[in-house]
N, C-alpha and C positions, 0 to 999 in steps of 0.2 A: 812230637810234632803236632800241630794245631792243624786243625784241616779245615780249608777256606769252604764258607758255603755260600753258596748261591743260587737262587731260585730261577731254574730253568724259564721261567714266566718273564724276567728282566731283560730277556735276548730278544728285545723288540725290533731292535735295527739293522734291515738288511741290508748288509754291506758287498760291495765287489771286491775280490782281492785281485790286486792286478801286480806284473812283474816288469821291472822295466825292458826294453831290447833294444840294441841297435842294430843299424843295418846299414851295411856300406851307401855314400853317398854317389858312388862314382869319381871322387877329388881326393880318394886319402883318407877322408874324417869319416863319420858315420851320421845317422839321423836317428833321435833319441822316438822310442814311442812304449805305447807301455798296450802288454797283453793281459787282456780277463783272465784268470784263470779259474775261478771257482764265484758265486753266491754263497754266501752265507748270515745267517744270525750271531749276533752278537749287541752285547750291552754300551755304551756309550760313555761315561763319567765325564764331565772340565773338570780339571785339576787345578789350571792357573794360567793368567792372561803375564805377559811380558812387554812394555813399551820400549820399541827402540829406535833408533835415527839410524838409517845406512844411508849413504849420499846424499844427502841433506832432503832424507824422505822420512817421514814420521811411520811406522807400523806397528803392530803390536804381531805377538805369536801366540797362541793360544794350545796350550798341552792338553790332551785328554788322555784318559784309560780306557782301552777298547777290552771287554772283557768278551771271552767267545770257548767253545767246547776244546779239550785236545786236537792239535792239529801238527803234524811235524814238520810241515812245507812252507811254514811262515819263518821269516826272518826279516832282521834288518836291512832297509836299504828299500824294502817292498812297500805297497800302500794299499792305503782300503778308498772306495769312492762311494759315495750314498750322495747319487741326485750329482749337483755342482759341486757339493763339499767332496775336500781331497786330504784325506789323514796321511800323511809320512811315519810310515814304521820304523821308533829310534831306537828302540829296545822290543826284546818280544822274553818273556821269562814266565815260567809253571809257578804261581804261589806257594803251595804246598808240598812241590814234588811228588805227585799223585799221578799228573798224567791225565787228569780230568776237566782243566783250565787252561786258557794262556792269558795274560796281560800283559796288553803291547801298550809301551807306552807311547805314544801319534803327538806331531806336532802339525797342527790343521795348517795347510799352506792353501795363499791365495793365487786368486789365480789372473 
């Protein structure tokens, strides 16, 4: 097995890991909001930009790879926020199976 390296110096960017919750609205439904749960360091990468039209609205989606230390409390569905930008976590997977990295792969949504 190859073992990924990377220079503990590249985890420039402190990100918020947040989890989503809902909460009853009083009507039946709920009201979406999302809880901090931790700070942390991690790396950043753009991967690839995507142009699309949904209802006759031009945007684009922009992928990145958030690289960050072992962590077992991340998963899909969760997100990272640094400032206004908001990364959606669509995959989260150990490069090397070590136990020592995670790369989530985020699709930066606007807001």
């Amino acid at each position: 097995m190859n073992l990924v390296f990377l220079d503990p110096g590249r985890l420039t960017a402190r990100l918020e890991l947040e989890m989503r919750t809902e909460m009853p609205d009083g009507q039946g439904g709920a009201l979406e909001s999302w809880a901090v749960l931790c700070s942390l360091w991690a790396a950043i990468e753009p991967v690839s930009e995507a142009f699309h039209e949904r209802a006759s609205a031009e945007g684009v989606a922009i992928t990145h790879r958030v690289w960050l230390t072992w962590r077992s409390d991340i998963a899909a569905g969760m997100r990272f926020r640094k400032g206004r930008r908001i990364l959606g976590i669509r995959t989260v997977m150990d490069p090397d199976e070590t136990r020592r990295f995670i790369v989530c792969r985020c699709e930066e949504e606007s807001l």
